[in-house]
MIDOSE-1310 file (N, C-alpha, C; in nm, 2 decimals, decimal comma, always signed):
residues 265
xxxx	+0,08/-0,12/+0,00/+0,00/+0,00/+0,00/+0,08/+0,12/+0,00; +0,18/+0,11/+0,03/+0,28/+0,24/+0,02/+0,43/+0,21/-0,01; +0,50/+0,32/+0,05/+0,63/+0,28/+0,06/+0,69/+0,22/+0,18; +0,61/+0,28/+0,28/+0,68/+0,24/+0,41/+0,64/+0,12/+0,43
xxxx	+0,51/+0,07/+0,32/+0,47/-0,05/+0,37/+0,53/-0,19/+0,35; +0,68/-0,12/+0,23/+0,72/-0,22/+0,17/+0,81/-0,30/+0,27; +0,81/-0,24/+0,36/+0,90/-0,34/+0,53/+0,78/-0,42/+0,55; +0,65/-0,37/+0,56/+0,52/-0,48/+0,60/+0,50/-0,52/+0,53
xxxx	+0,48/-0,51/+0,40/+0,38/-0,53/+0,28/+0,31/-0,49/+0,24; +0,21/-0,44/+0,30/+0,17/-0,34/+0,22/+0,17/-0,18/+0,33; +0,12/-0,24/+0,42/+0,14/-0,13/+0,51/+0,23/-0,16/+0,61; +0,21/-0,25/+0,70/+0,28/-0,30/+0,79/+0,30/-0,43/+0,85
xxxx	+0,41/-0,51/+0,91/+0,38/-0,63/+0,97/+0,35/-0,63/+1,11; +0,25/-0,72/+1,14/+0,26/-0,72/+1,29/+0,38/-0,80/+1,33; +0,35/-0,87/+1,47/+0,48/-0,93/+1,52/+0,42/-1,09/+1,47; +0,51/-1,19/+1,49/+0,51/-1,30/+1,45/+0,53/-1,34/+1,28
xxxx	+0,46/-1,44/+1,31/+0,48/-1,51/+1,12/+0,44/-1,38/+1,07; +0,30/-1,37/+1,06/+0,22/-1,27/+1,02/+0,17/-1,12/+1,06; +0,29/-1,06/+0,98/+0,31/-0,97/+1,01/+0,26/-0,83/+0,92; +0,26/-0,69/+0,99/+0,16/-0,62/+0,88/+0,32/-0,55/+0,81
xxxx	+0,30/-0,58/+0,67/+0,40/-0,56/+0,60/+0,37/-0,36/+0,55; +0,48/-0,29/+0,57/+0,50/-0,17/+0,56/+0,57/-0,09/+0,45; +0,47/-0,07/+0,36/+0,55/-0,04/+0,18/+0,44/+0,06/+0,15; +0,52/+0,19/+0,15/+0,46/+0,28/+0,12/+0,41/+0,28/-0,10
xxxx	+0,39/+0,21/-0,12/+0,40/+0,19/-0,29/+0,32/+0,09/-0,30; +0,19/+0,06/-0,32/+0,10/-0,09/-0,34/-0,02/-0,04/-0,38; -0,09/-0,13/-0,52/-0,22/-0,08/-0,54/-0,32/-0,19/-0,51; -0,39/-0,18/-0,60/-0,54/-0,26/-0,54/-0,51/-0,40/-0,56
xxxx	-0,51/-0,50/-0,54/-0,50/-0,63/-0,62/-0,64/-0,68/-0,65; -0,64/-0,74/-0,79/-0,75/-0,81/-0,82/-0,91/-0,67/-0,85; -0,85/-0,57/-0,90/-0,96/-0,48/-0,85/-0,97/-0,43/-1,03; -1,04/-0,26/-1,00/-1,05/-0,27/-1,19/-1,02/-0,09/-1,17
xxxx	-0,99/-0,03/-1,34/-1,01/+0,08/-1,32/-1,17/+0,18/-1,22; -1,12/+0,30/-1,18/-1,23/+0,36/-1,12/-1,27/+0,47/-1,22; -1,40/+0,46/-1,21/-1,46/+0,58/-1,30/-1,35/+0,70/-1,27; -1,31/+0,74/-1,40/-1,25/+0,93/-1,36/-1,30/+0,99/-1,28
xxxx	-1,24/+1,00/-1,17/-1,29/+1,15/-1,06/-1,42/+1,11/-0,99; -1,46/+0,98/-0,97/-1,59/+0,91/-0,90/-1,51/+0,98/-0,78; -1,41/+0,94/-0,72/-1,36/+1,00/-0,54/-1,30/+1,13/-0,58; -1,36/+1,26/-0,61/-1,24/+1,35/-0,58/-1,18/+1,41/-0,52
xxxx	-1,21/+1,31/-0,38/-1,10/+1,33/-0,26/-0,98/+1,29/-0,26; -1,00/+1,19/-0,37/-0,89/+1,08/-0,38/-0,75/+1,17/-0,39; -0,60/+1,15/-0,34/-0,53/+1,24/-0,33/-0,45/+1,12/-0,38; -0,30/+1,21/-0,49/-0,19/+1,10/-0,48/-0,06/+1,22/-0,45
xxxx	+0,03/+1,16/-0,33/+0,16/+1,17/-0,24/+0,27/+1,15/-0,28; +0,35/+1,24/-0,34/+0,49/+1,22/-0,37/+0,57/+1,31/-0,33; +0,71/+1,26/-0,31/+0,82/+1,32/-0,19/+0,86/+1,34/-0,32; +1,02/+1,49/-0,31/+1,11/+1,54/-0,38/+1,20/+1,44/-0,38
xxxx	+1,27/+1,37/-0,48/+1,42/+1,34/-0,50/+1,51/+1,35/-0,55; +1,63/+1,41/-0,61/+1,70/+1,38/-0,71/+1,63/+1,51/-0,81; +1,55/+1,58/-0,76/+1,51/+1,69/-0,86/+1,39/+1,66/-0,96; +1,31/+1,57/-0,89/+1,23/+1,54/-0,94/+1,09/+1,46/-0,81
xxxx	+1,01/+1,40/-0,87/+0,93/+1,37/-0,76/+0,88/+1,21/-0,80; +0,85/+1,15/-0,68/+0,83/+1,02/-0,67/+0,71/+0,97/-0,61; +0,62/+0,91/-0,63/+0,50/+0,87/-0,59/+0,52/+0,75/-0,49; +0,44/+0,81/-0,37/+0,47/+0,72/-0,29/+0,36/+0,66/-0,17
xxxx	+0,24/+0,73/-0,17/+0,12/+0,70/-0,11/+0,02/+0,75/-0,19; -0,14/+0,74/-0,15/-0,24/+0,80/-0,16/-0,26/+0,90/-0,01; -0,39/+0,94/-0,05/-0,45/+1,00/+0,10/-0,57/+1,08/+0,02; -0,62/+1,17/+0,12/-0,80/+1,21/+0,10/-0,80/+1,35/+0,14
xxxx	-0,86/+1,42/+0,08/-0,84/+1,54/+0,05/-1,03/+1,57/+0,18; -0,98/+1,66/+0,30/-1,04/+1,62/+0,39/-1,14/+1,79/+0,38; -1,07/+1,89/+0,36/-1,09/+2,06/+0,33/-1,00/+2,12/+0,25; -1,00/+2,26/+0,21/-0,95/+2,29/+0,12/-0,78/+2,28/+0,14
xxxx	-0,77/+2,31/+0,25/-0,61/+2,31/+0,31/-0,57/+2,19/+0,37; -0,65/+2,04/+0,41/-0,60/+1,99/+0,48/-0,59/+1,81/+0,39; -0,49/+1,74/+0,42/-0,49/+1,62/+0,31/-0,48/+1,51/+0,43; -0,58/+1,37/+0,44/-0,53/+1,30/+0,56/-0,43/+1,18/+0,47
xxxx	-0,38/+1,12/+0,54/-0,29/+1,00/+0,47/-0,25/+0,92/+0,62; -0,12/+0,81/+0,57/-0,10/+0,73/+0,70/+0,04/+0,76/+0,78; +0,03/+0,80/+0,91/+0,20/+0,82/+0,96/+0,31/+0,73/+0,89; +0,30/+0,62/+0,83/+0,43/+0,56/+0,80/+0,42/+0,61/+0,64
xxxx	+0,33/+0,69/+0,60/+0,41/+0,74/+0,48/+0,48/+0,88/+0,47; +0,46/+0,88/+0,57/+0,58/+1,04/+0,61/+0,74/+1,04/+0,64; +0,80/+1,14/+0,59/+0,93/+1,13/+0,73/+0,96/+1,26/+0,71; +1,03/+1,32/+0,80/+1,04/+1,48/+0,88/+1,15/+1,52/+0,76
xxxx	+1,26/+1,41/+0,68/+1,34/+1,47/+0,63/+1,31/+1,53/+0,47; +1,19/+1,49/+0,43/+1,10/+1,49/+0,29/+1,06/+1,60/+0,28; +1,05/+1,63/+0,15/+0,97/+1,74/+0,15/+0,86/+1,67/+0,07; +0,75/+1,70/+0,02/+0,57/+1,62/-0,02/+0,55/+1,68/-0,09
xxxx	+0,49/+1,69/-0,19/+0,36/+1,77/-0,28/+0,23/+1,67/-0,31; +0,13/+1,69/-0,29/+0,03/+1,64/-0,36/-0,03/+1,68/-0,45; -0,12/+1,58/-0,53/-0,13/+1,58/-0,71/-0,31/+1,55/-0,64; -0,38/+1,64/-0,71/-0,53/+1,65/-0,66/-0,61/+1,62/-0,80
xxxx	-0,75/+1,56/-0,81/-0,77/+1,57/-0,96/-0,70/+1,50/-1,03; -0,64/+1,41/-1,04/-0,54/+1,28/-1,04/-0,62/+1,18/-1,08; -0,63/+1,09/-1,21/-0,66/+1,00/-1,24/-0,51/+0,92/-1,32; -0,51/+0,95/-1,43/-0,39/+0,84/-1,45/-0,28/+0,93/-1,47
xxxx	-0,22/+0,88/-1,41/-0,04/+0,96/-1,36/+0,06/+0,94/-1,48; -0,01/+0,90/-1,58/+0,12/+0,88/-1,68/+0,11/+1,02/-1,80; -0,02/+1,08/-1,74/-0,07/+1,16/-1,84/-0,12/+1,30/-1,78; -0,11/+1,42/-1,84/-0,11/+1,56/-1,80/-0,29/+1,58/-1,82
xxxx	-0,39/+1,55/-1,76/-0,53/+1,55/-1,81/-0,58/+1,64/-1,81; -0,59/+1,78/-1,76/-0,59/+1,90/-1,70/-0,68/+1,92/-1,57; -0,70/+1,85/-1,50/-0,79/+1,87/-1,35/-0,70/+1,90/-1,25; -0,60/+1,84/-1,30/-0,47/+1,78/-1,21/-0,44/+1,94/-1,11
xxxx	-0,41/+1,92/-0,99/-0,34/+2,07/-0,92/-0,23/+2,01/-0,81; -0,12/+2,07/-0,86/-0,03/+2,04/-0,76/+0,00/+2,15/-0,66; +0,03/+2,07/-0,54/+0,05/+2,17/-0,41/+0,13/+2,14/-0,34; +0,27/+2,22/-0,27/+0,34/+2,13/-0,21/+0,25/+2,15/-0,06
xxxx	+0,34/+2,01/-0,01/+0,28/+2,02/+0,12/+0,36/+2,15/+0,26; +0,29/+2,16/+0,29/+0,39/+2,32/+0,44/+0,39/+2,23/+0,57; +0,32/+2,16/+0,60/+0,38/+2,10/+0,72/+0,27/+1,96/+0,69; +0,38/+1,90/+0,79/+0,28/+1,74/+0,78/+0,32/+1,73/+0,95
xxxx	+0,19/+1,64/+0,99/+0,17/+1,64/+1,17/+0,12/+1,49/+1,13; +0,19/+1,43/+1,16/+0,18/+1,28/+1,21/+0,13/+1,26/+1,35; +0,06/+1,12/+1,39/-0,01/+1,12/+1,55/+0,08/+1,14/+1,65; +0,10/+1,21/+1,72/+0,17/+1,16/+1,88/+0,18/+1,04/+1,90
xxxx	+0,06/+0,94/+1,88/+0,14/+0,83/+1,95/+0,15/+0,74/+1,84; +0,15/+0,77/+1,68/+0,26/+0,68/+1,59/+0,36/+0,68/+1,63; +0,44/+0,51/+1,63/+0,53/+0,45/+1,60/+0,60/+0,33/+1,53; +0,68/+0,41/+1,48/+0,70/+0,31/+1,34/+0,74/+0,18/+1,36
xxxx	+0,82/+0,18/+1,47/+0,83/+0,01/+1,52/+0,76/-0,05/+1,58; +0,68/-0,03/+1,57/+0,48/-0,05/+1,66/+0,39/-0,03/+1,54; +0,38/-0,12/+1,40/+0,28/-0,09/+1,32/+0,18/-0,14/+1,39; +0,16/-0,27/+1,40/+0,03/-0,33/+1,50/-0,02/-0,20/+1,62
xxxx	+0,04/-0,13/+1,65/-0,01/-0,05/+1,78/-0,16/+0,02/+1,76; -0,13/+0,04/+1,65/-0,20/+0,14/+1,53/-0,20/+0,31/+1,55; -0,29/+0,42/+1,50/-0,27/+0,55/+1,53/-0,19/+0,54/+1,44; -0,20/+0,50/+1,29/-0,08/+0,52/+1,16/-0,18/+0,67/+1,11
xxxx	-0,21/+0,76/+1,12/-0,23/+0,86/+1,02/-0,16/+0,96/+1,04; -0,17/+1,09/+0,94/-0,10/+1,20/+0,94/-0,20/+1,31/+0,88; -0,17/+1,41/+0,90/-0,25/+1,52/+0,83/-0,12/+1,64/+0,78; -0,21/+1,64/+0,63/-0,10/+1,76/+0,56/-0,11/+1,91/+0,55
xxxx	-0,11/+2,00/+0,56/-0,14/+2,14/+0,56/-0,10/+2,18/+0,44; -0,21/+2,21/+0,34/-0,13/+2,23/+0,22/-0,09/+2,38/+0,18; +0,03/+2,44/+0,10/+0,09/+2,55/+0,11/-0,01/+2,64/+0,09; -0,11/+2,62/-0,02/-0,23/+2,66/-0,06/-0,39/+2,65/-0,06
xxxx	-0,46/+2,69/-0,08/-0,60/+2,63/-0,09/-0,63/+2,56/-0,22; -0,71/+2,42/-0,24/-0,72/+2,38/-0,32/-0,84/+2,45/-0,40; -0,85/+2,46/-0,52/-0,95/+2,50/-0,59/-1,07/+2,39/-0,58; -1,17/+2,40/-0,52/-1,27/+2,30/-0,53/-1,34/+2,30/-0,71
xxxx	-1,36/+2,21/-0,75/-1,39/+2,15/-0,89/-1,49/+1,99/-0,90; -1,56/+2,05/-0,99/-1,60/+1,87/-1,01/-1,49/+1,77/-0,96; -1,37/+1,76/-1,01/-1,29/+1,65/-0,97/-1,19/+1,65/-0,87; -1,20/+1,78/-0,79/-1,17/+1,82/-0,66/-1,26/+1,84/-0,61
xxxx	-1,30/+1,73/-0,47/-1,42/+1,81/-0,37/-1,34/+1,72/-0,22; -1,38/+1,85/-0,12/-1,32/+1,67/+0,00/-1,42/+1,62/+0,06; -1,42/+1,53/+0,11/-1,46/+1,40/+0,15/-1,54/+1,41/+0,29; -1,63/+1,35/+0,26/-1,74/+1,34/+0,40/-1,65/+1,24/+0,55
xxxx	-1,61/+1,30/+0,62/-1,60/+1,17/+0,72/-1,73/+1,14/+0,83; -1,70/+0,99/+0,87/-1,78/+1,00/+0,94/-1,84/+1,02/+1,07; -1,93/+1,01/+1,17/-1,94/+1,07/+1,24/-1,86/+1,02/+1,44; -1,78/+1,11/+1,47/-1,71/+0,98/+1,56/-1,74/+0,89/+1,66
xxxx	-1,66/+0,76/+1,65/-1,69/+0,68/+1,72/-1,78/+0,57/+1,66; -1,82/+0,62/+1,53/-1,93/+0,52/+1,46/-1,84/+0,41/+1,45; -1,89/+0,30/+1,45/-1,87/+0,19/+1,39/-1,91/+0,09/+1,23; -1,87/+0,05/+1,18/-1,94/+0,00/+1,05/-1,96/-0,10/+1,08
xxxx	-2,11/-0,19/+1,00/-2,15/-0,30/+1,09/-2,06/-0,41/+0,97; -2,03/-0,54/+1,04/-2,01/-0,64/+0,94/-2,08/-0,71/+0,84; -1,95/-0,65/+0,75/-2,03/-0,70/+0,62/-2,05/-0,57/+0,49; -2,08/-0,45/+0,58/-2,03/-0,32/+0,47/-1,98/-0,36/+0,40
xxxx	-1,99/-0,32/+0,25/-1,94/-0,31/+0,14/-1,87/-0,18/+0,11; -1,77/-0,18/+0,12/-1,69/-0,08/+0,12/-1,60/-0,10/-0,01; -1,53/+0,05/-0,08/-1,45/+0,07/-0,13/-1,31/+0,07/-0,12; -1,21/+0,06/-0,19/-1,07/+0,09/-0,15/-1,06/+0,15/-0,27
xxxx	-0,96/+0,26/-0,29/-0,89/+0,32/-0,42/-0,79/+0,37/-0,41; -0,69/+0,36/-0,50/-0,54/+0,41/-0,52/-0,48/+0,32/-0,61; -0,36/+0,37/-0,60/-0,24/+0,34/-0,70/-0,16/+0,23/-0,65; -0,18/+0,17/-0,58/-0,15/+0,06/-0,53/-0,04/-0,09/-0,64
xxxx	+0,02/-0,16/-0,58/+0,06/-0,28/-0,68/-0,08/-0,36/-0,70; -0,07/-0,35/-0,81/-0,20/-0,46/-0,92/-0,15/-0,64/-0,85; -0,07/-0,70/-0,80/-0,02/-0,81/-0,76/+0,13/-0,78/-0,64; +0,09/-0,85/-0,52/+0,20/-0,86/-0,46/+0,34/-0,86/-0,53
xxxx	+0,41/-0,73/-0,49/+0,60/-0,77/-0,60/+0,54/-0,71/-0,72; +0,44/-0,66/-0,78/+0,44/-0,64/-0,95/+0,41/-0,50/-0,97; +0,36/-0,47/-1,05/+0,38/-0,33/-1,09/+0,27/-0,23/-1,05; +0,31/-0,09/-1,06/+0,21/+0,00/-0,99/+0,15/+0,06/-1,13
xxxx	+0,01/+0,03/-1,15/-0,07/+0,12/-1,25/-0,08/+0,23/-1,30; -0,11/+0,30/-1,38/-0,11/+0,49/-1,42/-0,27/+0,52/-1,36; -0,36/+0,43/-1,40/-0,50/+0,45/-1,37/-0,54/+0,48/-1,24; -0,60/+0,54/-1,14/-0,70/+0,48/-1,04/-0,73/+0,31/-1,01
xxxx	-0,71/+0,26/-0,94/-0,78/+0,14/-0,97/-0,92/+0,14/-0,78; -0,95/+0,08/-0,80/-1,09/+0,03/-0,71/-1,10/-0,11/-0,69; -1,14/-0,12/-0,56/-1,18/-0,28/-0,55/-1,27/-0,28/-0,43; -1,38/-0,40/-0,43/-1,48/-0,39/-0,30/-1,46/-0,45/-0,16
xxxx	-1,42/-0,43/-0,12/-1,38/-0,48/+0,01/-1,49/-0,50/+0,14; -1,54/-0,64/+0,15/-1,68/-0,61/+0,27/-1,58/-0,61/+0,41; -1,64/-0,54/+0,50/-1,59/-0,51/+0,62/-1,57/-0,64/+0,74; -1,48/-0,65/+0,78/-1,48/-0,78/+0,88/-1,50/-0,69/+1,02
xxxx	-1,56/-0,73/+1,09/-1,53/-0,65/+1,19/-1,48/-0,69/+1,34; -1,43/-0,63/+1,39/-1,34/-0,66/+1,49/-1,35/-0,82/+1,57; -1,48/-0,87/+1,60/-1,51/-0,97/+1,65/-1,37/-1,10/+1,58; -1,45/-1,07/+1,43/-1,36/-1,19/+1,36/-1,23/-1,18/+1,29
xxxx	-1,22/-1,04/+1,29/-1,07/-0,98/+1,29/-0,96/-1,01/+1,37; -1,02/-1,00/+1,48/-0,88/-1,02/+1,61/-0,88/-1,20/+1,63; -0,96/-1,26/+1,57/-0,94/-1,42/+1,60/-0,79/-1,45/+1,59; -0,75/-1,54/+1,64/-0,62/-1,61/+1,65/-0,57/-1,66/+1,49
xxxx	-0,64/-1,71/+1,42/-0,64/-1,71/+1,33/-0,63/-1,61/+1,18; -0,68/-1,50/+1,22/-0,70/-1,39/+1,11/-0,59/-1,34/+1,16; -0,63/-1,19/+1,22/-0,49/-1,10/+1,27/-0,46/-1,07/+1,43; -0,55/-1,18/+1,47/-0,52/-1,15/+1,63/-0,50/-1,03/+1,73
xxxx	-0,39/-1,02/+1,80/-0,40/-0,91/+1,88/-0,29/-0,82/+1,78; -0,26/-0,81/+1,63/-0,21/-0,72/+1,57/-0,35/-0,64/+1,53; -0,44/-0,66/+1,54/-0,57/-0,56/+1,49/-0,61/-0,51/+1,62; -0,65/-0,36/+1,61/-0,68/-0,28/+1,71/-0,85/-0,22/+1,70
xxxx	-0,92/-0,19/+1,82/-1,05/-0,15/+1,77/-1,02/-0,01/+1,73; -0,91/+0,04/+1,75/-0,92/+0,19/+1,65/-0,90/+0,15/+1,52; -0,88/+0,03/+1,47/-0,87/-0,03/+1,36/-0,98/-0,05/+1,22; -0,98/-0,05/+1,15/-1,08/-0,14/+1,06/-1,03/-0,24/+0,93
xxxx	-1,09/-0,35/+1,00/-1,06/-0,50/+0,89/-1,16/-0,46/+0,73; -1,12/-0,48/+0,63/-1,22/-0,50/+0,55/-1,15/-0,58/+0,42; -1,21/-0,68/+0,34/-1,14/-0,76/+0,20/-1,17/-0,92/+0,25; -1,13/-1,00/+0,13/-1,11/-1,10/+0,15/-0,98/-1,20/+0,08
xxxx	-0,95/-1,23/+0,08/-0,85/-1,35/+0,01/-0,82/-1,30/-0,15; -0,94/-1,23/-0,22/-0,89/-1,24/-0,38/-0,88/-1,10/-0,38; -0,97/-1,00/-0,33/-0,96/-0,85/-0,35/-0,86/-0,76/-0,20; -0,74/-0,69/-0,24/-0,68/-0,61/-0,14/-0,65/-0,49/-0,15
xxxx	-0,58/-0,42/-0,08/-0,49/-0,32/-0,10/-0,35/-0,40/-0,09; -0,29/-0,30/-0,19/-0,14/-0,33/-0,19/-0,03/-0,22/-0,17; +0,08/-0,25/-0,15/+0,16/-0,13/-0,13/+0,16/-0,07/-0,27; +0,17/+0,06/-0,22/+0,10/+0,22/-0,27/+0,04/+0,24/-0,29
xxxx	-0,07/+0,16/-0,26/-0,22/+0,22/-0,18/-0,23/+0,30/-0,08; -0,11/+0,29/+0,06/-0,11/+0,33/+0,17/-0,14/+0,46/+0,17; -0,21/+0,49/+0,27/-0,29/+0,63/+0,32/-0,39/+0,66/+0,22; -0,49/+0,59/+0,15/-0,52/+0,64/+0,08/-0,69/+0,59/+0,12
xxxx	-0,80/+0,61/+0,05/-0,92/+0,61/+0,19/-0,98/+0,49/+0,15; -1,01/+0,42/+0,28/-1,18/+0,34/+0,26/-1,27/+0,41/+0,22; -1,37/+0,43/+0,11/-1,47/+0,49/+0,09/-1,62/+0,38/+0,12; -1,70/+0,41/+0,21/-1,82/+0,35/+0,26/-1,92/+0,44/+0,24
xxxx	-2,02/+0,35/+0,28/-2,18/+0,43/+0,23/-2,18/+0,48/+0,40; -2,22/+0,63/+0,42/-2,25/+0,69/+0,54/-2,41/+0,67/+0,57; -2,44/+0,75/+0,68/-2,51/+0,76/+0,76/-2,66/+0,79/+0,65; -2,60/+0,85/+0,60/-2,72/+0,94/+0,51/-2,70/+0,92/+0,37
xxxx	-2,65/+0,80/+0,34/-2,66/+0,71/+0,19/-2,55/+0,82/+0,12; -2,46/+0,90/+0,18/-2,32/+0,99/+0,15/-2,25/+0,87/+0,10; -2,18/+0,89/+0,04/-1,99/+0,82/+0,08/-1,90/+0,85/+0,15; -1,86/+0,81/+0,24/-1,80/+0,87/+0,36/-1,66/+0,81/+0,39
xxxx	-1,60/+0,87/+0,41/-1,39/+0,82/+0,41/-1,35/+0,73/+0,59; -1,43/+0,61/+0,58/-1,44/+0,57/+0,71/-1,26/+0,50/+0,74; -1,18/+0,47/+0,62/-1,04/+0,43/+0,66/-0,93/+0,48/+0,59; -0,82/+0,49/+0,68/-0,68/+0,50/+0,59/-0,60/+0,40/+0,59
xxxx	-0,58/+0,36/+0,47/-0,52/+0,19/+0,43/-0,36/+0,23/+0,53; -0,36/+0,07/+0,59/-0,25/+0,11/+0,67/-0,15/-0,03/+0,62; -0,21/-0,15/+0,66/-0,09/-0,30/+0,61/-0,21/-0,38/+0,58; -0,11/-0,47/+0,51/-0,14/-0,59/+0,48/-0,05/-0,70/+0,51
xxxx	-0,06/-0,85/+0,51/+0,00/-0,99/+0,60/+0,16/-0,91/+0,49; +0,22/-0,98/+0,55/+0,37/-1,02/+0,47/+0,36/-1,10/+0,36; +0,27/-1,20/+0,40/+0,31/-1,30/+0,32/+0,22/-1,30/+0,15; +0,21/-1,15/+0,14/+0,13/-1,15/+0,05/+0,00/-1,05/+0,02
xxxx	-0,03/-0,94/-0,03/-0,14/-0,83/-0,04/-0,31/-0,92/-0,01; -0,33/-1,05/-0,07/-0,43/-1,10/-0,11/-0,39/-1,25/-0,02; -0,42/-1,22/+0,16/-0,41/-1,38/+0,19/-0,51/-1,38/+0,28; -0,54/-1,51/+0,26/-0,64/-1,57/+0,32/-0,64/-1,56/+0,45
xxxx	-0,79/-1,54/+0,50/-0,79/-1,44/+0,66/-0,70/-1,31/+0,74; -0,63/-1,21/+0,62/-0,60/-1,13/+0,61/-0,62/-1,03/+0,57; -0,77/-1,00/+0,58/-0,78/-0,82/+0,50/-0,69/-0,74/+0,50; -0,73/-0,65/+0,47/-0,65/-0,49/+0,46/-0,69/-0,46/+0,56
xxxx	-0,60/-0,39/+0,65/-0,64/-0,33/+0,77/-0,58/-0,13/+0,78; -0,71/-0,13/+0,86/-0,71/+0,06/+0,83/-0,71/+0,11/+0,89; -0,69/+0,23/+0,96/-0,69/+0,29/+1,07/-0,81/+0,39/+1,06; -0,92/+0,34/+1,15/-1,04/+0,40/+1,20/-1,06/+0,53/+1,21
xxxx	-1,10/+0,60/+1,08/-1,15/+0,74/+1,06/-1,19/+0,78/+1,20; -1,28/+0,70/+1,21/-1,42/+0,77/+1,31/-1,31/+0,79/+1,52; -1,22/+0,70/+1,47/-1,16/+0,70/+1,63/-1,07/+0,86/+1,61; -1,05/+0,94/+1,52/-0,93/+1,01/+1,53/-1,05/+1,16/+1,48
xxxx	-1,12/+1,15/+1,49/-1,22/+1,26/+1,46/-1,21/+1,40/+1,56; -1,20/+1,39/+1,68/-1,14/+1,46/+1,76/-1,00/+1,52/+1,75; -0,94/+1,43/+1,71/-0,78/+1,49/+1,68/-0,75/+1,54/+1,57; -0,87/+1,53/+1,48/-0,83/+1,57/+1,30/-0,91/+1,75/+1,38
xxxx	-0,98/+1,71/+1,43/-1,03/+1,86/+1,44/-0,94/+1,97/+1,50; -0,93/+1,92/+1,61/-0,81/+1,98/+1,68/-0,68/+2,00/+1,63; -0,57/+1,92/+1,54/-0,52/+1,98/+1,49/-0,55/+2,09/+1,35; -0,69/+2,10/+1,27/-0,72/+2,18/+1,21/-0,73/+2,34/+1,24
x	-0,75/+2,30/+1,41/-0,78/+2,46/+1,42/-0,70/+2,56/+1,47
C-alpha cells in the first residue's frame, strides 16, 4: 500500500509469522479501473528526490487546506507535494493541481516500530488552498466513534501494486472490500492481537490493498446514503497483499475525529 509499507507489505507487519508488511508503494489487487474523478478526494503523495518527484502513497483530501494519509508514509526529512484531480499519472489530463505540502503532523502516539499499535495517520497542511472543482471536492468523514457494521461493502482506491512484487498502474484502480469487523478480525487465526478497535478490517482472500495504496481512503456508504472516508489503508499480511484471513487493515477514521479537528484549528 505504500512505501513504508514495503517493510510490512503493504502497510505493515505485525509481530510474529504474520506480520503487517510496511510499503509505502501498493495498489489494489484483483480490483479494476475507477470511473475518472468518481472520489475527488482521492489524493496521490509524492516526496522530492534527485530533482524530481516520486510517488509514494495516496490520502484524502479532507478541506480545502488539509490532506489525511497514514503516519508511515511520512518522514520529517522529505519534502511532499500532492497531485489532486489525479486519475492516471502517466498523463497531463488538465484537473490535475499540484500543491506542495507546508507541514505534515503525524499522531503523537505513531510509531514506526509498533505498526500493529496502530494511530498510523498524518494530516497535511497544504501551502495553498485547493481550488474545489467537479474533480476536486473533500470527502465526507464519518461521524465519531461510529462503527461499520459487518459486512459493509466498502471501497478501496489508489495506485497501489496490481499483484504482490508487481507493478504500480497509471490508472486509479478500485476494489470492494466487505468489512470484517473486529469480533472476527482479532481471531487467532485472522490478525489477532495485531488488529486494534481503533482499527478497521475489511477484503477478503482475492480483492486487497497493496503497497501504494497506503494512506489512501476506505470509501463506505454513510449515515445518510453519502460516501464517507471511514479508513486509511495502513498493512497488509507479509506473506502477500491478497491472503487468506487477512484483509486490509485501516486505521479508523471515526476514532481520530477529535484529533483531526483539533489539529485543524
Amino acid at each position: 500500500m505504500l512505501q513504508l509499507l514495503s517493510s510490512l507489505l503493504l502497510v505493515a507487519l505485525a509481530s510474529g509469522s504474520d506480520q503487517p508488511s510496511y510499503n509505502p508503494s501498493s495498489r489494489v489487487v484483483n480490483g479494476e479501473d475507477a470511473e475518472p474523478y468518481s472520489k475527488p478526494w482521492q489524493v496521490a503523495l509524492y516526496y522530492q528526490v534527485n530533482g524530481g518527484w516520486s510517488f509514494t502513497c495516496g490520502g484524502t483530501l479532507i478541506d480545502p487546506f488539509w490532506v489525511m494519509t497514514a503516519g508511515h508514509c511520512i518522514s520529517s526529512s522529505r519534502t511532499y507535494r500532492v497531485v489532486l484531480g489525479e486519475y492516471d499519472r502517466s498523463v497531463i489530463e488538465g484537473p490535475e493541481q499540484f500543491i506542495i505540502v507546508e507541514k505534515a503532523i503525524v499522531h503523537p502516539k505513531w510509531n514506526s516500530s509498533c505498526l500493529s499499535c496502530g494511530n498510523d495517520i498524518a494530516l497535511l497542511k497544504l501551502s495553498q488552498s485547493a481550488e474545489l472543482t467537479d474533480e476536486v471536492q473533500p470527502a465526507c468523514l464519518p461521524p465519531a466513534g461510529y462503527i461499520l457494521p459487518h459486512g459493509t461493502k466498502c471501497c478501496v482506491t489508489g495506485w497501489g501494486r496490481l499483484t504482490t512484487g508487481g507493478l504500480l498502474p497509471n490508472k486509479l484502480q478500485k476494489g470492494v472490500l466487505p468489512v470484517v469487523d473486529y469480533e472476527h478480525c482479532s481471531q487467532p487465526d485472522w490478525w489477532g492481537s495485531s488488529v486494534k478497535e481503533i482499527m478497521v478490517c475489511a477484503g477478503g482472500y482475492e480483492v486487497s490493498a497493496c503497497n501504494g495504496d497506503s494512506g489512501g481512503p476506505l470509501n463506505c456508504p454513510g449515515v445518510n446514503a453519502k460516501c464517507e472516508v471511514h479508513g486509511v489503508t495502513s498493512f497488509v499480511s507479509s506473506r502477500g497483499c491478497n491472503t487468506e484471513k487477512k484483509p486490509t487493515v485501516f486505521t479508523r477514521v471515526s476514532a481520530f475525529i477529535d484529533w483531526i479537528e483539533e489539529v485543524r484549528t
